[in-house]
C-alpha positions as YAML, in Angstrom:
chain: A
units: angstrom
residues:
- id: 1
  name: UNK
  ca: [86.77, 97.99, 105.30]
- id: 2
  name: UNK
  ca: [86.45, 95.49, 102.10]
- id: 3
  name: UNK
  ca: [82.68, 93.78, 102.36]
- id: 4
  name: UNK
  ca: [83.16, 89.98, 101.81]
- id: 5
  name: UNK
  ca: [80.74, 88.40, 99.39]
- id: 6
  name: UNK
  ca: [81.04, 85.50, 100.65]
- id: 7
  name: UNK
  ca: [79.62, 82.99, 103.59]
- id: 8
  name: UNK
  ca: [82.75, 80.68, 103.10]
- id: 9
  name: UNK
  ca: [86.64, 79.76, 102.47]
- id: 10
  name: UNK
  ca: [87.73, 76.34, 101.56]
- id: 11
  name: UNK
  ca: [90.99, 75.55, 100.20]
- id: 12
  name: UNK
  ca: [90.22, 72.13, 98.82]
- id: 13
  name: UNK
  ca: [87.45, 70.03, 97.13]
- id: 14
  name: UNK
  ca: [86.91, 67.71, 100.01]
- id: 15
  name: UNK
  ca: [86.68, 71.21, 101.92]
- id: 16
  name: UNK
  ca: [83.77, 72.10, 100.25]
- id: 17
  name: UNK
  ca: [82.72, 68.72, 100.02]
- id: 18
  name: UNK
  ca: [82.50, 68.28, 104.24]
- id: 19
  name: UNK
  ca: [81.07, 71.61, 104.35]
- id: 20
  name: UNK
  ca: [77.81, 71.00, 102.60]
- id: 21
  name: UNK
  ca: [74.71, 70.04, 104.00]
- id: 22
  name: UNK
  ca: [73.45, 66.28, 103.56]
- id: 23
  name: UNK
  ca: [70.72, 66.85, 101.00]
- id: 24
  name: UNK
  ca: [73.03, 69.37, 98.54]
- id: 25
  name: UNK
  ca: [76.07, 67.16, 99.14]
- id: 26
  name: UNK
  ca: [73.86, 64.48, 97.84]
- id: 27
  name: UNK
  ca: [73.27, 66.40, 94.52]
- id: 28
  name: UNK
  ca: [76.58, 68.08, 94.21]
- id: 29
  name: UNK
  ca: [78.04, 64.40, 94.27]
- id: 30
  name: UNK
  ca: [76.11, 62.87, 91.70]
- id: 31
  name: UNK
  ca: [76.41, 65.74, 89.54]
- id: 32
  name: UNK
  ca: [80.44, 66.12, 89.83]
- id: 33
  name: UNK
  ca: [80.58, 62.17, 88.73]
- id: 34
  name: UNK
  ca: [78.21, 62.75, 86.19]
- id: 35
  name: UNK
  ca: [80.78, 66.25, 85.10]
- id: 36
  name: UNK
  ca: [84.19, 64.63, 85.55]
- id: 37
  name: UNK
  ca: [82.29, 60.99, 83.61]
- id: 38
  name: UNK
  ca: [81.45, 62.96, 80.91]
- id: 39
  name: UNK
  ca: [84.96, 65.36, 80.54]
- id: 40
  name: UNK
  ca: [87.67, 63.48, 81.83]
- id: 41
  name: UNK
  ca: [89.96, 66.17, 80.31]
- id: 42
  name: UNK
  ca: [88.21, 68.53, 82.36]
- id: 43
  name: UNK
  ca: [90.34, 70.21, 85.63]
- id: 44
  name: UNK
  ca: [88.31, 70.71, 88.15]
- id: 45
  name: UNK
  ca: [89.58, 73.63, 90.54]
- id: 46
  name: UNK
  ca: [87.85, 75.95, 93.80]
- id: 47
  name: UNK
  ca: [86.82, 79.00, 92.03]
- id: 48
  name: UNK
  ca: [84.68, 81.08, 93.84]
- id: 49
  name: UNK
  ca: [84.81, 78.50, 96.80]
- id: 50
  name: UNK
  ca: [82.75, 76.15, 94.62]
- id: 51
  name: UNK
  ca: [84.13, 73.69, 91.77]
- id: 52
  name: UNK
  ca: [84.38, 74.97, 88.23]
- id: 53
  name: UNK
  ca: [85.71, 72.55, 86.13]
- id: 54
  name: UNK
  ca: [87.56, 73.61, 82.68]
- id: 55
  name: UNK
  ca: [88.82, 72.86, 79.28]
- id: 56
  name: UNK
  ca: [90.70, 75.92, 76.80]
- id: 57
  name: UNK
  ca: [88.63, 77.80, 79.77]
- id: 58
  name: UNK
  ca: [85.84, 77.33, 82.23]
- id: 59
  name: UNK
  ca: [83.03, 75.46, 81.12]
- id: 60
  name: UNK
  ca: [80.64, 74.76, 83.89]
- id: 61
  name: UNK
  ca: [80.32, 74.57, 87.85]
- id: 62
  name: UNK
  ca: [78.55, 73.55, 90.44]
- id: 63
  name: UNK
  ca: [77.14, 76.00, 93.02]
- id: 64
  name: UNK
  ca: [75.09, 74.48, 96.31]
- id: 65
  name: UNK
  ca: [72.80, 77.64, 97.49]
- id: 66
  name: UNK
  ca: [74.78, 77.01, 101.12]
- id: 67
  name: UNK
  ca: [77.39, 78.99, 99.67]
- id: 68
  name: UNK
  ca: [76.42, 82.33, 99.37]
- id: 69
  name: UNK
  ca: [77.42, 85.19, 96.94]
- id: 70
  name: UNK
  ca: [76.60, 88.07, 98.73]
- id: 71
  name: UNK
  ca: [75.36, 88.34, 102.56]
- id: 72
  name: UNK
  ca: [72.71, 85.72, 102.24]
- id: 73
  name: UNK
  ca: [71.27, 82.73, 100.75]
- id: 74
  name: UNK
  ca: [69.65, 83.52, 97.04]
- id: 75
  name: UNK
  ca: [68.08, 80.40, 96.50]
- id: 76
  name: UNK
  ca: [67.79, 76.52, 98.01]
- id: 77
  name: UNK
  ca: [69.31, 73.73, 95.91]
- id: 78
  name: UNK
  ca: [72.24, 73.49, 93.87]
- id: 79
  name: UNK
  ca: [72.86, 74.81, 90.23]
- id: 80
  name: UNK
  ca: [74.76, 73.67, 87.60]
- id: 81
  name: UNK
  ca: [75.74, 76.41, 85.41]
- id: 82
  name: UNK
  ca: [77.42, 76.29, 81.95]
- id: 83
  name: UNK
  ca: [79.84, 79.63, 81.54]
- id: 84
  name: UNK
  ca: [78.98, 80.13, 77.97]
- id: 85
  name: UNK
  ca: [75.08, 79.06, 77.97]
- id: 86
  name: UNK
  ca: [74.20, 82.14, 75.67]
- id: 87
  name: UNK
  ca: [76.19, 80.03, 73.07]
- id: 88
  name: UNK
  ca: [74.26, 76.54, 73.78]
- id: 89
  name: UNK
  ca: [71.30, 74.85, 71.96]
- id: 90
  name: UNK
  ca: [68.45, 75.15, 74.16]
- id: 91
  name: UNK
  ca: [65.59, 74.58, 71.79]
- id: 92
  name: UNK
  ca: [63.75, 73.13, 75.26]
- id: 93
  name: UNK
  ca: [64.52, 76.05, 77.35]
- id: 94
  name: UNK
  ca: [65.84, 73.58, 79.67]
- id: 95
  name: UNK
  ca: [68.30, 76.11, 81.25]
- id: 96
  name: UNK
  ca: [67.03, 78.90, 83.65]
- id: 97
  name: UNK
  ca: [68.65, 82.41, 82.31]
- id: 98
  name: UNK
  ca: [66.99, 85.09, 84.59]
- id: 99
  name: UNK
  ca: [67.81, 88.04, 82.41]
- id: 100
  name: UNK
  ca: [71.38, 86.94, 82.58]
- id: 101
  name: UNK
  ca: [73.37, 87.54, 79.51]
- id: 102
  name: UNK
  ca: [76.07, 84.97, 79.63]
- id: 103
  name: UNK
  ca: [75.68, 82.29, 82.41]
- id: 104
  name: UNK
  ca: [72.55, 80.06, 82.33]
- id: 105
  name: UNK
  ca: [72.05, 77.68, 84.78]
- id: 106
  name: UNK
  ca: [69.82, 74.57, 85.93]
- id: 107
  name: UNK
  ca: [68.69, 74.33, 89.72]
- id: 108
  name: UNK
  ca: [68.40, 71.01, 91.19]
- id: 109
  name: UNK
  ca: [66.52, 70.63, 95.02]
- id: 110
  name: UNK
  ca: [66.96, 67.13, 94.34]
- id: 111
  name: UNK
  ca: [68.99, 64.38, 93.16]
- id: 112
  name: UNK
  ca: [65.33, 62.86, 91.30]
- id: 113
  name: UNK
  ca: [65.34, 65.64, 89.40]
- id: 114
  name: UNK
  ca: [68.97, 64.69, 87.49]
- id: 115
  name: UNK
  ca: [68.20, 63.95, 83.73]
- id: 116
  name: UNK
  ca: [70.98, 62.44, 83.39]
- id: 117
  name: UNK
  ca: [70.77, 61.62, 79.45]
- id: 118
  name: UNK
  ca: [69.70, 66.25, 79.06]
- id: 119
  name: UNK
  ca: [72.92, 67.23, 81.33]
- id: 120
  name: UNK
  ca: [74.96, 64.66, 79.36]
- id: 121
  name: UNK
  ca: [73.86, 66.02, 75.80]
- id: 122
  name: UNK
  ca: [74.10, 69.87, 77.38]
- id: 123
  name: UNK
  ca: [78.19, 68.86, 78.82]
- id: 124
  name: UNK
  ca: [78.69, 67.74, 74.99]
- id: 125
  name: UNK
  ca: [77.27, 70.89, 73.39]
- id: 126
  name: UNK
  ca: [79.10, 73.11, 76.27]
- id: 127
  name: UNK
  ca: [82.24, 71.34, 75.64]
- id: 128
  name: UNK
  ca: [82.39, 71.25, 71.84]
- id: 129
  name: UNK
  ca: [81.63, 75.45, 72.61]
- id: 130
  name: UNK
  ca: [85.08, 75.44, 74.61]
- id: 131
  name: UNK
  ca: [87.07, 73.64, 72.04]
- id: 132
  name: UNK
  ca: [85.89, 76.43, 69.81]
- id: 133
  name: UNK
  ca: [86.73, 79.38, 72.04]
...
């Protein structure tokens, strides 16, 4: 029997959206408006059950900690992660990288804690790194 790693299945955005709860959907919105503000040329499509959103390829998503990978929750909030953060300026260590060698993230438990001018300068870099891919 195939072991699913995951909690969920949605097969649209607004899915997902209605399946969050009130304090992550409250994040997950303002940081989608702030993603799709900042690259309109970005398609945003369910990967994993949560919203990547991509240029030449994927550039970054948004992953509440209600949606599991694996049989249980792994942390509260909701990250943003950027698919090719090994490749982005972080001179402030801004992004949380756990021994990971590719995707680096940034956790959010609130919607006070969105800098918006940071993300908007860290979409830029991560986008310029997909038009070069």
């Amino acid at each position: 029997m195939k072991r699913k790693m995951q909690n969920v299945s949605f097969k649209t955005i607004d899915e997902f959206l209605d399946y969050l709860p009130e304090d992550e959907l409250a994040i997950v919105k303002v940081l989608r408006e702030m993603i799709l503000d900042s690259i309109p040329e970005a398609k945003e499509k369910l990967t994993y059950n949560v919203p990547y959103y991509s240029g030449k390829k994927k550039i970054c998503f948004v992953w509440p900690g209600s949606v599991f990978w694996g049989s249980k929750r792994a942390y509260e909030g909701v990250r943003l992660g950027f698919v090719h953060g090994h490749l982005m300026h972080d001179d402030i260590d801004y992004l949380e990288k756990e021994g990971r060698k590719q995707v680096y993230y940034k956790t959010f438990s609130g919607v006070d804690e969105i800098e918006e001018d940071i993300l908007r300068a860290y979409l830029m870099d991560a986008v310029m790194i997909d038009d070069q891919l």
